[in-house]
N, C-alpha and C positions, 0 to 999 in steps of 0.2 A: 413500670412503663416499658421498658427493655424488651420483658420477656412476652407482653402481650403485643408489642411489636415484631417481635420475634415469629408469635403464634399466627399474627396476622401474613406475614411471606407464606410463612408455610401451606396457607390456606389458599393464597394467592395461586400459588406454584401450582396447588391441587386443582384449583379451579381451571388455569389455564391448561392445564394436561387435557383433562377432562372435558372441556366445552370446545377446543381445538379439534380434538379428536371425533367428541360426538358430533358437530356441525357435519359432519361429510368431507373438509376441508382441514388439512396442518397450515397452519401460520405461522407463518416467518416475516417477523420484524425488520424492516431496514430503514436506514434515515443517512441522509447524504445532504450536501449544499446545495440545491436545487434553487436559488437565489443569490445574489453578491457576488462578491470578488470572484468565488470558486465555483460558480455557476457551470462553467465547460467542465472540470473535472465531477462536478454532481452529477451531470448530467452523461456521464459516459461511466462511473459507480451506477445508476441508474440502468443502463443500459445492459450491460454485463451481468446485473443480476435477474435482469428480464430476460438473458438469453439461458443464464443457468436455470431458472424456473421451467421456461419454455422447455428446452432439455429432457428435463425432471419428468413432467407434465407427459411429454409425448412420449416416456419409455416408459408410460400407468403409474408415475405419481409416486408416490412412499408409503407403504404397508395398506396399497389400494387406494389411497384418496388422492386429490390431487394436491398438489401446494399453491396455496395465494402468498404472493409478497404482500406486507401492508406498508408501503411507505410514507414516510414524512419528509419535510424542509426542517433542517436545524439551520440552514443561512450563515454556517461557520460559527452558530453562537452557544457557547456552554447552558447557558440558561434554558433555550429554545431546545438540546439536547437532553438536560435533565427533566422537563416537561412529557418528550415524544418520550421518553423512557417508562415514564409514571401511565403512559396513557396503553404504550403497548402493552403493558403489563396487567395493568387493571383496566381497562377498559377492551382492547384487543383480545388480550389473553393468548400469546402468541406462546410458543412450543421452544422459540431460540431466537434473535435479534443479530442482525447482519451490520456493523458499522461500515458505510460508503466513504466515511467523512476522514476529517482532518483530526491531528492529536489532540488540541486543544476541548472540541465537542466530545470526542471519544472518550478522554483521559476525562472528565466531567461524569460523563453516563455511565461508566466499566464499573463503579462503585454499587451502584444502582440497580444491576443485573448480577452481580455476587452478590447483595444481600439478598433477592428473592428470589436465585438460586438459576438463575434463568442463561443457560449456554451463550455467551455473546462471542462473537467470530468477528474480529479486527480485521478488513481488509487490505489497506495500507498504509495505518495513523502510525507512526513512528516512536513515541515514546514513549520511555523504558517505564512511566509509570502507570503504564495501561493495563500489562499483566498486573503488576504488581497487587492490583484492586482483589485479586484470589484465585483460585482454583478453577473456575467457572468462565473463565477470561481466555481466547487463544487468539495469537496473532498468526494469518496467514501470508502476510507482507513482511518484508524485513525491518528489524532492530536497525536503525539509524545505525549506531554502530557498527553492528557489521557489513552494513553496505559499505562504511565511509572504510573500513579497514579493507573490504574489496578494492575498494578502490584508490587506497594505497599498498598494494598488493599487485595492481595490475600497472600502476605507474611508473611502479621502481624493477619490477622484475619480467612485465612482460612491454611496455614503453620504453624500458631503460632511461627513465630521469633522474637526471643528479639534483637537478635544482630545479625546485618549486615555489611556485608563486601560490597562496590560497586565498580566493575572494570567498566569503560565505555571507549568509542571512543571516541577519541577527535576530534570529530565534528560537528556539530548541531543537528546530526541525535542523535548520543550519548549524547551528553549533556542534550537535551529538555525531553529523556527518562529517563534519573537521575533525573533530577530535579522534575520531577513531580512523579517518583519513591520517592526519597529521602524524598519530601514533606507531603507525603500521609504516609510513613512507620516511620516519626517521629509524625505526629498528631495522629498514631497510637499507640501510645508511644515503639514502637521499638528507638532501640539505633544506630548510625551509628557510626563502628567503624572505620572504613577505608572507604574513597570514594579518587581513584584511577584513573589517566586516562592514557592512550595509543594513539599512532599515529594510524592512516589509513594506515594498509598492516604491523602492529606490528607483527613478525612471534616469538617472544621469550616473550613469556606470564610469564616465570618460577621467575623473579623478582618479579612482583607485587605478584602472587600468594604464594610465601615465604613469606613474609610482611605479607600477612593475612591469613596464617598459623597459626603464633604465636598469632595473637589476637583470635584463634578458635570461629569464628563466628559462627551462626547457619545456615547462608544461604548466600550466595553470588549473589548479582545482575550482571547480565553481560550482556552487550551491545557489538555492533559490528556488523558486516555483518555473510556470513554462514562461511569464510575463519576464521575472528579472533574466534568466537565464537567455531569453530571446536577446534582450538587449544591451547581455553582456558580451555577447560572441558576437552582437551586429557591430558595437562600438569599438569590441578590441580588434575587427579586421576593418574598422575605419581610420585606427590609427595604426595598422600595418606591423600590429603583432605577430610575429612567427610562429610563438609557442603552440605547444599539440593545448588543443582547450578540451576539459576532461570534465563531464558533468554525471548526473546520481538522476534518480526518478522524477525527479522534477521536470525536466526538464522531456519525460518522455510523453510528450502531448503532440496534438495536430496542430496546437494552438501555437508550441512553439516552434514548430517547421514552418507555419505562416508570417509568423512577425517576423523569425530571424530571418527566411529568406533563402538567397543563395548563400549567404554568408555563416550558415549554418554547416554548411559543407565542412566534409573532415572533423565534426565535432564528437568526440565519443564519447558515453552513456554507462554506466551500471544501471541497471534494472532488473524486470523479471519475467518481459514478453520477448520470446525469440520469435520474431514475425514469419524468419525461414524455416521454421520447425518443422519435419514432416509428419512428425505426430499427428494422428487422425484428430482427435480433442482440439488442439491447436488448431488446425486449417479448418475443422467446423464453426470454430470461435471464429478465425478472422471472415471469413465468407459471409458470412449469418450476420456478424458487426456490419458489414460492410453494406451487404443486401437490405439487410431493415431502418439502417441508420443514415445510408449514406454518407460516408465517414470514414475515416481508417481508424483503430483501436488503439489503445492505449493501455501500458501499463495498468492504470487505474481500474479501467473497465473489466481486465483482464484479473487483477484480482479480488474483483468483486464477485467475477463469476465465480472464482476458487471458492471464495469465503465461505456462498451460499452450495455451492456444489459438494464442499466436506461437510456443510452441517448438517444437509440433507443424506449424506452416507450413512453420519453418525446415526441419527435418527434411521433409517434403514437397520445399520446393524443392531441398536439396542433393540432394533423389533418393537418399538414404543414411545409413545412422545412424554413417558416419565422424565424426569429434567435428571434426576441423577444417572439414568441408564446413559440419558444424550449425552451427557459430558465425558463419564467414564469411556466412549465410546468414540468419542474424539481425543483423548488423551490415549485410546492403543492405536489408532490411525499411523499406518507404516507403507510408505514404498506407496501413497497416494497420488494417481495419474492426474494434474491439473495442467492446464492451461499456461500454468506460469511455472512449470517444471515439476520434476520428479519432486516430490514431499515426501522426505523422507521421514517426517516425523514431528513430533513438539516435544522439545525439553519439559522437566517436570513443573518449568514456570510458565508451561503455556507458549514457548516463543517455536517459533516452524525452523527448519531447518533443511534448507534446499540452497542448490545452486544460485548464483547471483550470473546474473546474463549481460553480456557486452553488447551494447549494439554501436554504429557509427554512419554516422548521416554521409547517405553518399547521391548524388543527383535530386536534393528534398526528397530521399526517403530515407528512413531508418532502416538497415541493414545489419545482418548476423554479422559480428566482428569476434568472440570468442563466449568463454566459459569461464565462470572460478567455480569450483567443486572442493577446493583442499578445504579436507575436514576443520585444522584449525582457525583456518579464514573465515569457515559460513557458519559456524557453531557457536551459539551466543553463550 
């Protein structure tokens, strides 16, 4: 039974090459939250891979055809994920599959597209066991970890904090960013005075943030999506926190410059969209977001666009929409021009390996506030 399951991918793989190509059109798979909780971030992964298509499209397409995105709703649900996986595969017959979505759907379906061999491009689900699914698996967003290590990296040595207060999410996506926060801001000889954690959809922040009131840290780490993260920075300058408030990609949304407010002010960010970039890529991405969507971009969107924009190279350089040419042709990808910084590359497990971008909310906007580039900092 194995091996004639085994026979049947292979057959799959053949067919989708094959009927992608012959149609006049390459297919590229994507599935994002377009429903529920994570509706605004689906919907700006949506967005971003509409503008890298458009892109693709208007400079004649890939090896002469044009590219169709076929999208789904996974709704943040693994079930509703491993379904859109089975359907783009057998039924779509797509060439390579674009994750918009969150870890949980992702780390679900990344099994899914290693067994029928089929190129999937993560573009900013965080956990570490999404590669892990094979060979066939690449992340263009950052390893939780090594953002959370950026950004204790940029606490102790470019903030100068002794002592740290950490609120996180309690859930892998929060955890994996403490940890490697936490990590990096103790071998930096910072002190952790408080590390804290909170449910998923916590709307009353005002506990933990009185608790490390009175330890008056000098900077607080905080994890969370744009929802917690809004109304950790509104409550802790309601109770007349001084500390520098230090947050990670979550928090780089429109959604949470609208809830937290003015209150948002002075709040700074790891991410991987330099909104002041002058790179031509860049200011065509924010211009184009901003003209079609009416909107300002985001993170999310912005690595969505990468995701589909390297897989469509890849596909370019292997000269073919063969799945093994696709992959081996995103594993030599070097010194890659995106949107969300120089890619310099993927480790041999798949994971990217690019600058980690500062930004800091200054007048309700997100603004350039620096760089991490040190090799041992961004290298998972």
């Amino acid at each position: 039974m194995r091996l004639k399951g085994f026979v049947l991918g292979v057959v799959l793989v053949f067919l989708t090459s094959a009927v992608s190509f012959a149609g006049g059109v390459i297919k590229i798979g994507f599935f994002a939250p377009l429903t529920g909780f994570a509706a605004a971030d689906g919907a700006s992964a949506k967005h971003g891979a509409m503008l890298a298509v458009q892109k693709i499209n208007s400079n004649g397409g890939i090896l002469g055809k044009k590219v169709k995105l076929v999208v789904y709703d996974d709704g943040v649900s693994s079930q509703q994920a491993v379904a859109i996986a089975r359907k783009l595969i057998q039924q779509d017959r797509v060439v390579g599959v674009v994750s918009g979505s969150y870890s949980t759907p992702t780390r679900a379906a990344a099994p899914i597209y290693q067994r029928f061999r089929i190129p999937f491009v993560v573009a900013y689900a965080t956990h570490p066991d999404i590669t892990k699914a094979g060979n066939y698996v690449f992340r263009v967003g950052f390893l939780a970890k090594v953002e959370g290590r950026a950004g204790g990296y940029v606490a102790t040595t470019m903030l100068h904090a002794k002592r740290i207060a950490v609120l996180t999410m309690d859930n892998d996506f929060g955890k994996a960013l403490s940890e490697g926060f936490v990590n990096e801001a103790k071998k930096n000889g910072a002190k952790i005075v408080a590390n804290l954690s909170f449910a998923l959809g916590e709307k009353d922040m005002t506990p933990y943030l009185t608790k490390i009131k009175e330890l008056n840290p000098d900077l607080i780490y905080c994890t969370g999506y744009y929802s917690e993260g809004a109304l950790t920075v509104k409550q802790a300058k309601q109770l007349g926190i001084k500390a520098q408030l230090f947050g990670q990609e979550g928090f780089d949304s429109p959604m949470f410059l609208k809830i937290a407010g003015s209150s948002a002010d002075g709040t700074i960010i790891t991410t991987d969209l330099n909104r002041d970039s002058k790179r031509p890529i860049v200011k065509w991405f924010i211009s184009q977001y901003r003209k079609q969507f009416k909107m300002e971009p985001d993170m999310v969107g912005a690595s969505s666009f990468d995701a589909v924009y390297i897989l469509a190279e890849a596909i370019k350089r292997a000269g073919s929409t063969d799945s093994a040419k696709i992959r081996k042709a995103l594993a030599s990808i070097k010194d890659f021009n995106g949107v969300t910084g120089n890619i310099h590359g993927f480790t041999a497990k798949g994971e990217v390996i690019k600058p980690v971008v500062l930004q800091k909310v200054e007048n309700g906007k997100f603004t350039y506030f620096g760089v991490v580039d040190k090799e041992d900092v961004i290298t998972p």
